[in-house]
C-alpha positions as CSV (number, residue, x, y, z in Angstrom):
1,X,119.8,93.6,108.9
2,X,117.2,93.2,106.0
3,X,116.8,89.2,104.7
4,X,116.4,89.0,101.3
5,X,116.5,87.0,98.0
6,X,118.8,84.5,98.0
7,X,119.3,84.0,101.9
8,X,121.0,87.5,101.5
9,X,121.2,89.6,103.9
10,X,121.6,93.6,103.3
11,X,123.9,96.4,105.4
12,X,125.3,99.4,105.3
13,X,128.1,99.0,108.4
14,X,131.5,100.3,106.9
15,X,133.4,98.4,109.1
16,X,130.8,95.0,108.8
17,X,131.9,95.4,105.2
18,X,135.4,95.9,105.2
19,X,135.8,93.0,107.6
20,X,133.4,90.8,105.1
21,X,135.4,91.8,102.1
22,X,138.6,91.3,103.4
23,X,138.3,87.9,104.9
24,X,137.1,86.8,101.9
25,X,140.7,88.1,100.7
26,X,138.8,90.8,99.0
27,X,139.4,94.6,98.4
28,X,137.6,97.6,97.4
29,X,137.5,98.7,93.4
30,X,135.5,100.5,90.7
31,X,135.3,99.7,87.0
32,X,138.2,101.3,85.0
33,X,137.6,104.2,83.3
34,X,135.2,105.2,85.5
35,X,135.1,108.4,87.9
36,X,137.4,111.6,88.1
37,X,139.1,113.3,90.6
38,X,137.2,113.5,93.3
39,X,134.9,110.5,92.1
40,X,135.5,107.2,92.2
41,X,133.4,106.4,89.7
42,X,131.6,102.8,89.3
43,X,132.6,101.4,92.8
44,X,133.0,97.1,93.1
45,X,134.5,94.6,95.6
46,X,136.7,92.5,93.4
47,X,138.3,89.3,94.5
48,X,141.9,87.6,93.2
49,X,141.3,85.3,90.3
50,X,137.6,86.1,89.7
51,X,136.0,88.3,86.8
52,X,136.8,91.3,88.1
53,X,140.4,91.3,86.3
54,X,141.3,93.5,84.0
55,X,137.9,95.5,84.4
56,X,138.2,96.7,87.7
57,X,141.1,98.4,89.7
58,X,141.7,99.0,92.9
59,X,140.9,101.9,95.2
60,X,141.2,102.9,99.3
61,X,138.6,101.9,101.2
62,X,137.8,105.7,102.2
63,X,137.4,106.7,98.8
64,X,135.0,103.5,98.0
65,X,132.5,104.2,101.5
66,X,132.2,108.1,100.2
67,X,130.7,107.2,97.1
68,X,129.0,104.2,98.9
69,X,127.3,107.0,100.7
70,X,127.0,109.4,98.0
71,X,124.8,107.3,96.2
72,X,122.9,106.0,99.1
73,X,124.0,102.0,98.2
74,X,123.5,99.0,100.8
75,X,125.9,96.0,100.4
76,X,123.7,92.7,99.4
77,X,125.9,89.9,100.9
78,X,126.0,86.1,102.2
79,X,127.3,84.5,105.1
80,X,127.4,80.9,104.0
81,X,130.4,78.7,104.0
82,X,131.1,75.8,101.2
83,X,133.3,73.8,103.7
84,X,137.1,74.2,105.5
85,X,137.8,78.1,104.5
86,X,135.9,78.5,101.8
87,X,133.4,81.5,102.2
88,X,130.8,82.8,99.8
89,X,131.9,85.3,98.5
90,X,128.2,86.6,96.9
91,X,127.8,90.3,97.0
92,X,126.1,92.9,95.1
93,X,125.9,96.6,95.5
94,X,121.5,97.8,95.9
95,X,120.1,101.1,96.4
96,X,119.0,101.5,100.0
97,X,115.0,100.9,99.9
98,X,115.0,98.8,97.6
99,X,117.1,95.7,99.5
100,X,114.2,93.9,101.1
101,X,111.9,94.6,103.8
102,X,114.2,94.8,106.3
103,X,116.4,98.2,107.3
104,X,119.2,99.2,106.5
105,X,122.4,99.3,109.3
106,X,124.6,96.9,111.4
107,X,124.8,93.2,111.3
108,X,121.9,92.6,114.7
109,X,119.0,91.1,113.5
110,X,115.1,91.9,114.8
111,X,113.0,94.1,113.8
112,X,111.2,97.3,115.0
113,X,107.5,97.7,115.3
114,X,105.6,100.8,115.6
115,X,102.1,100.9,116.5
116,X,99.6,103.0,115.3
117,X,95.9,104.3,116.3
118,X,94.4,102.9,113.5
119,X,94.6,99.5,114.0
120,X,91.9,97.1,114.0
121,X,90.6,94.6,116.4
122,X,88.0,91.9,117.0
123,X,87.3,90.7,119.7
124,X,85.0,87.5,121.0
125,X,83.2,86.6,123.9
126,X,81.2,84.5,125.5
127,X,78.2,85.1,128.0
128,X,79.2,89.1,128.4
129,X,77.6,91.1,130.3
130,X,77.0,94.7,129.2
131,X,75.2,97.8,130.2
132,X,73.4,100.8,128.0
133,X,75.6,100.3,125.1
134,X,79.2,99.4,126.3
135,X,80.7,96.4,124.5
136,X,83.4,94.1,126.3
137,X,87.2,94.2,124.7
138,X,86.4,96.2,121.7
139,X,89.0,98.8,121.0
140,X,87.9,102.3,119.2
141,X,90.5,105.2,118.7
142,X,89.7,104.6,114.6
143,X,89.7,100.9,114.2
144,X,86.6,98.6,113.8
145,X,85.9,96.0,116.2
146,X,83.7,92.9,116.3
147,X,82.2,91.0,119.3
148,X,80.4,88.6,119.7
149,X,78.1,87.1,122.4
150,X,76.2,84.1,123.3
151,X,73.3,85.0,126.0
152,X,74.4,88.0,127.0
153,X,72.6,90.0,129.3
154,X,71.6,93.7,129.3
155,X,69.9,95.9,131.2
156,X,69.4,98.4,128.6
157,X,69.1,98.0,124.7
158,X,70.8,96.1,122.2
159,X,71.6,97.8,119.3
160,X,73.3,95.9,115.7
161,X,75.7,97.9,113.8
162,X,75.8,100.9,116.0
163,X,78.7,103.4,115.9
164,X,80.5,104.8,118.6
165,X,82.8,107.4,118.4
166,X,84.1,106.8,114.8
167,X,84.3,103.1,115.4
168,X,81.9,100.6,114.2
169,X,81.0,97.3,116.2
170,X,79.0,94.2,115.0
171,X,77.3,92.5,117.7
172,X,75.3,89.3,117.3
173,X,73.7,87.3,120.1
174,X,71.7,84.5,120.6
175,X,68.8,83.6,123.5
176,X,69.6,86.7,124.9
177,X,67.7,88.3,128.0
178,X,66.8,92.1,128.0
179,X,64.4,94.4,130.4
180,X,64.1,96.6,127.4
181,X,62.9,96.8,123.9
182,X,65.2,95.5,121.2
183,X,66.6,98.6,118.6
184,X,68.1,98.4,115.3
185,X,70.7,101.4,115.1
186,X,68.3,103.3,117.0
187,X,68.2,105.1,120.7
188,X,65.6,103.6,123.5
189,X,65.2,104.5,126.9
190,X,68.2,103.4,129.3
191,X,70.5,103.2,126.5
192,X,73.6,105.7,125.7
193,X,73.9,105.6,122.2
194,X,76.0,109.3,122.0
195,X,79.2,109.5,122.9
196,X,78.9,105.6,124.1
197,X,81.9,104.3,126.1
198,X,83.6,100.9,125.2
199,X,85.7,98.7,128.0
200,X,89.5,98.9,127.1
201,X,88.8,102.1,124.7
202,X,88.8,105.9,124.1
203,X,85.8,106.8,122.2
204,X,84.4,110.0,120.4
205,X,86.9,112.2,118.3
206,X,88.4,114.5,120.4
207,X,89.8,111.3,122.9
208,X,91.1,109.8,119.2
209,X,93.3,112.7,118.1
210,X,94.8,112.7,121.9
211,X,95.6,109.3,121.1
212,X,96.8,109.4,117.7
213,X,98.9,112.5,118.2
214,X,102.2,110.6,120.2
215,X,102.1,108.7,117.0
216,X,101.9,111.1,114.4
217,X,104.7,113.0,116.3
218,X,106.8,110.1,116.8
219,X,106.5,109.5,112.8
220,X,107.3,112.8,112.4
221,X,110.4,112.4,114.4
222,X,111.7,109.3,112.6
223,X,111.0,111.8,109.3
224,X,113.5,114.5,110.3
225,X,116.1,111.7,111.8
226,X,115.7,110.2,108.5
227,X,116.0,113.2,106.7
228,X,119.4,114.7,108.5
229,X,120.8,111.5,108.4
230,X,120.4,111.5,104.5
231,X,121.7,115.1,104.7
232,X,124.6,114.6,106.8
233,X,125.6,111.6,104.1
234,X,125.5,113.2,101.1
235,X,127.0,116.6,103.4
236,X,130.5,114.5,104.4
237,X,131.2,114.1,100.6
238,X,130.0,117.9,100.1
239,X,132.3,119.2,102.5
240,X,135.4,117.0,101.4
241,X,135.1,118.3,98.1
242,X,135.3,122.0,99.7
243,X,137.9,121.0,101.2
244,X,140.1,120.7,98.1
245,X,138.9,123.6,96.3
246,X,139.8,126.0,98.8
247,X,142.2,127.9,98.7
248,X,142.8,129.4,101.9
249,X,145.1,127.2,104.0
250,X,143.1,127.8,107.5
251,X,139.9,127.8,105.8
252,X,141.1,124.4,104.0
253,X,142.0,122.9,107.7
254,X,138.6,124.0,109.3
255,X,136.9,122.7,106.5
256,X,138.7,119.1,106.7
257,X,138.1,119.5,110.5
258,X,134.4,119.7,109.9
259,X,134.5,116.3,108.0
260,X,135.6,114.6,110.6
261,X,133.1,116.8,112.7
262,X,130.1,115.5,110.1
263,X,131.0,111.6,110.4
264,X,130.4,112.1,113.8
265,X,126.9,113.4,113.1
266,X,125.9,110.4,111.3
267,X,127.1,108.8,114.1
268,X,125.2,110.5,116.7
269,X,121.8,110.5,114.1
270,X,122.3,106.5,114.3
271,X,122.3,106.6,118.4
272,X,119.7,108.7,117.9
273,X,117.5,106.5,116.4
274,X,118.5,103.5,118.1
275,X,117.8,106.0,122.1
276,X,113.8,105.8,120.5
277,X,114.1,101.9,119.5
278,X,114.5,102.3,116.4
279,X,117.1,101.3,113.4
280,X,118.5,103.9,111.5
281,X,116.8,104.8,108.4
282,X,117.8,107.5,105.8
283,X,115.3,109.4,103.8
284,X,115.7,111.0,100.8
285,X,116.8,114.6,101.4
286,X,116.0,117.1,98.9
287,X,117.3,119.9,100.2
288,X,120.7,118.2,100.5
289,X,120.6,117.0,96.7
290,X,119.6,120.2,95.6
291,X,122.5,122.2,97.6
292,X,125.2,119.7,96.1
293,X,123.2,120.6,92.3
294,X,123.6,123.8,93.0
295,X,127.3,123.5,93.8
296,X,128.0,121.4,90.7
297,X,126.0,123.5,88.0
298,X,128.1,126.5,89.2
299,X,131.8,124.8,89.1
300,X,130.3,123.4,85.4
301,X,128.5,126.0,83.7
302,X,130.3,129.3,85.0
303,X,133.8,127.5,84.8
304,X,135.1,129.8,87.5
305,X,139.0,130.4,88.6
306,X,140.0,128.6,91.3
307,X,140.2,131.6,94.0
308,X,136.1,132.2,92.3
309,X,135.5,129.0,92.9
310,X,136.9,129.0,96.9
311,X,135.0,132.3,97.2
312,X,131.2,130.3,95.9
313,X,132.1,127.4,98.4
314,X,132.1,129.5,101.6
315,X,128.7,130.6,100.6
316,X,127.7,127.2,99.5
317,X,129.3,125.9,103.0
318,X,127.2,128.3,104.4
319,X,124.0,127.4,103.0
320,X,124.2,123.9,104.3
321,X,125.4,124.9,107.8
322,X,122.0,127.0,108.0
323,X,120.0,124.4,106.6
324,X,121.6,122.0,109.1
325,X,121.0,124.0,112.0
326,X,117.2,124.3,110.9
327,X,117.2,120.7,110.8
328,X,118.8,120.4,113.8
329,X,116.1,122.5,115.8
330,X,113.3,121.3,114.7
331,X,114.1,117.7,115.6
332,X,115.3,118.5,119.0
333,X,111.7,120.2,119.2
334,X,109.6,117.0,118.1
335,X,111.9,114.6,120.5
336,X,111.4,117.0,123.0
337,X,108.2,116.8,123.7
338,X,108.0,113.2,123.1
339,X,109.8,113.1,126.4
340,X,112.9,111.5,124.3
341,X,115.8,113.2,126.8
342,X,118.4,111.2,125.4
343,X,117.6,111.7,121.5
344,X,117.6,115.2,122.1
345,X,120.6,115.4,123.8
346,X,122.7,113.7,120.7
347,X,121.0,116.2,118.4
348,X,121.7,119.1,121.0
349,X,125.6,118.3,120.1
350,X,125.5,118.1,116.6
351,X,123.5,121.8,116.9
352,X,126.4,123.5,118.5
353,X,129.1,121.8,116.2
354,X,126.9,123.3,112.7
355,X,126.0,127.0,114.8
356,X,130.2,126.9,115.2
357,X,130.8,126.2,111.9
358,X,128.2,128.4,110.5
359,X,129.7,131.5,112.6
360,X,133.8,130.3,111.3
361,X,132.4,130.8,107.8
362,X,130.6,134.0,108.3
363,X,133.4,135.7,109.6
364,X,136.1,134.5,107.1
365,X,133.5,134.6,104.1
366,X,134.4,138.9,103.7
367,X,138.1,138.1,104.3
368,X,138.2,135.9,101.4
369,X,136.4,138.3,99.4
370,X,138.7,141.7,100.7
371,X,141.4,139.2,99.3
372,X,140.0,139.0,95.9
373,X,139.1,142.6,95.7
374,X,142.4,143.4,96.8
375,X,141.1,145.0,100.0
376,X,142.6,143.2,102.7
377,X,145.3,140.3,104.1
378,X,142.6,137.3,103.6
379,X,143.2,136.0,107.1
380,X,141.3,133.3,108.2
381,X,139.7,134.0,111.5
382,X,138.8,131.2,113.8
């Protein structure tokens, strides 16, 4: 849980914040006047006797998390009591991002860290010994390193401000003893000052991409994590709101079946996250905002009938269940070869649930469309 301004801390736990709210004697609610069917509008937490009344009105808690989630909010709150029963009862609705430096997610504190190849190290020492030109606890793979010695010995040559293998090292020494002639940044005889090996490091560039690549492939699979996880958000709202507009009474239970289906995807992308040690983290989705634009401009601008309208939303279903499953894939790729068995497995789930759902719509998309034409019964088919 981020800690932020105002001993605040930040979540976005549905059932964290129902519990909070409703201790507090609370209840979810959105400024009146706002919102239409099928949007809540300006969503609140109003509280009995406070200066929420006659502004805000009362809503279902389902209705308050999907737009919580639709426009990717965390919940800003305080745990504080002011003495017997009476808790704070601070909250405020943030973007997600922009809460603090924490994550986002349940109530647990800690944080993650992730490590990197690029980091930087110095190290000291005192009376080293080295040979050629290896230098004792320096670390290469991209960083820069210091050491320095006092009377240090060498059997070869001392060089100051040499490079190795992308890395740069600063020795100094002092009263030092060598059997061979001192060098500034220069080779000498007995001395390796191409492709030189450091204790405790890779050097040279190809042993430096080996050992940035796990962590550029581990970033990569926090990316597409992040990136379904947005997707699947913004995707249980989507689908709801197919849901209605259908028409067809089996395609209308499928579709309802399939938001029940997609909350269990976030879950699983959350376990997912946490099987690699990490706290789940949405990023911004694109291709999911632009799918839901897409949806909107055409129920705006073209006005369409009702049946029209059911008839666009199997192909718009469709689009998403494709984009999904390529989602889907390419994560199970990255966490594969990570060696991350268990993430993989949670995604591998998911995958078979969106290739389903993708194949129910296929298949009932033409008898929807026979039925308009006139050309056939309009079955669903499951």
């Amino acid at each position: 849980m981020a800690t932020t301004e105002r001993s605040g801390h930040t979540t976005t736990n549905h059932d964290f914040i129902r519990q909070w709210v409703e201790e507090r004697g609370g209840w979810p609610a959105r400024v009146i006047g706002t919102g239409d069917d099928g949007d809540a509008g300006l969503i609140r937490v109003d509280f009995p006797g406070f200066s929420g009344e006659g502004r805000l009105e009362r809503i279902e808690w389902e209705e308050w998390f999907e737009k919580f989630e639709e426009s990717d909010l965390a919940f800003l709150h305080r745990d504080m009591s002011h003495g017997g029963d009476d808790l704070d009862r601070f909250n405020k609705l943030v973007r997600r991002g922009d809460e603090g430096s924490g994550g986002s997610g349940g109530r647990s504190g800690g944080t993650s860290s992730r490590k990197s190849g690029g980091n930087s190290a110095r190290a000291s020492s005192s009376s080293s010994k080295s040979s050629g030109s290896k230098s004792s606890g320096s670390k290469g793979g991209g960083g820069s390193s210091r050491a320095s010695s006092s009377g240090s010995k060498s059997s070869g040559s001392k060089s100051s401000g040499s490079k190795s293998g992308g890395s740069s090292s600063r020795a100094s020494s002092s009263g030092s003893k060598s059997t061979a002639p001192k060098s500034s940044g220069s080779k000498s005889s007995g001395s390796k000052s191409s492709g030189a090996k450091s204790s405790g490091a890779k050097s040279g560039g190809a042993a430096r991409e080996q050992a940035e690549a796990p962590n550029e492939l581990r970033e990569l699979l926090l990316h597409e994590l992040g990136d379904l996880l947005f997707a699947e958000r913004q995707f249980v709202v989507g689908t709801r709101t197919l849901a209605r507009e259908a028409q067809n009474p089996e395609v209308k239970a499928r579709l309802e079946e399939h938001v029940t289906e997609t909350q269990g995807q976030v879950e699983r992308l959350q376990a997912a996250f946490r099987s690699i040690g990490e706290r789940p983290k949405a990023e911004t989705c694109e291709a999911a905002l632009g799918l839901k634009e897409e949806h909107d401009s055409f129920k705006s601008e073209e006005k369409p009938s009702k049946q029209l309208l059911s008839a666009f939303d199997l192909g718009s279903g469709l689009r998403v269940e494709h984009y999904e499953i390529a989602g889907y894939r390419s994560a199970i790729a990255v966490a594969t070869a990570l060696g991350e068995r268990e993430c993989a497995g949670l995604l591998k789930e998911s995958l078979k649930e969106e290739i389903a759902m993708a194949a129910f719509l296929e298949k009932n998309s033409l008898a929807v469309l026979r039925e308009m034409a006139g050309g056939g019964s309009g079955r669903a088919r499951a």
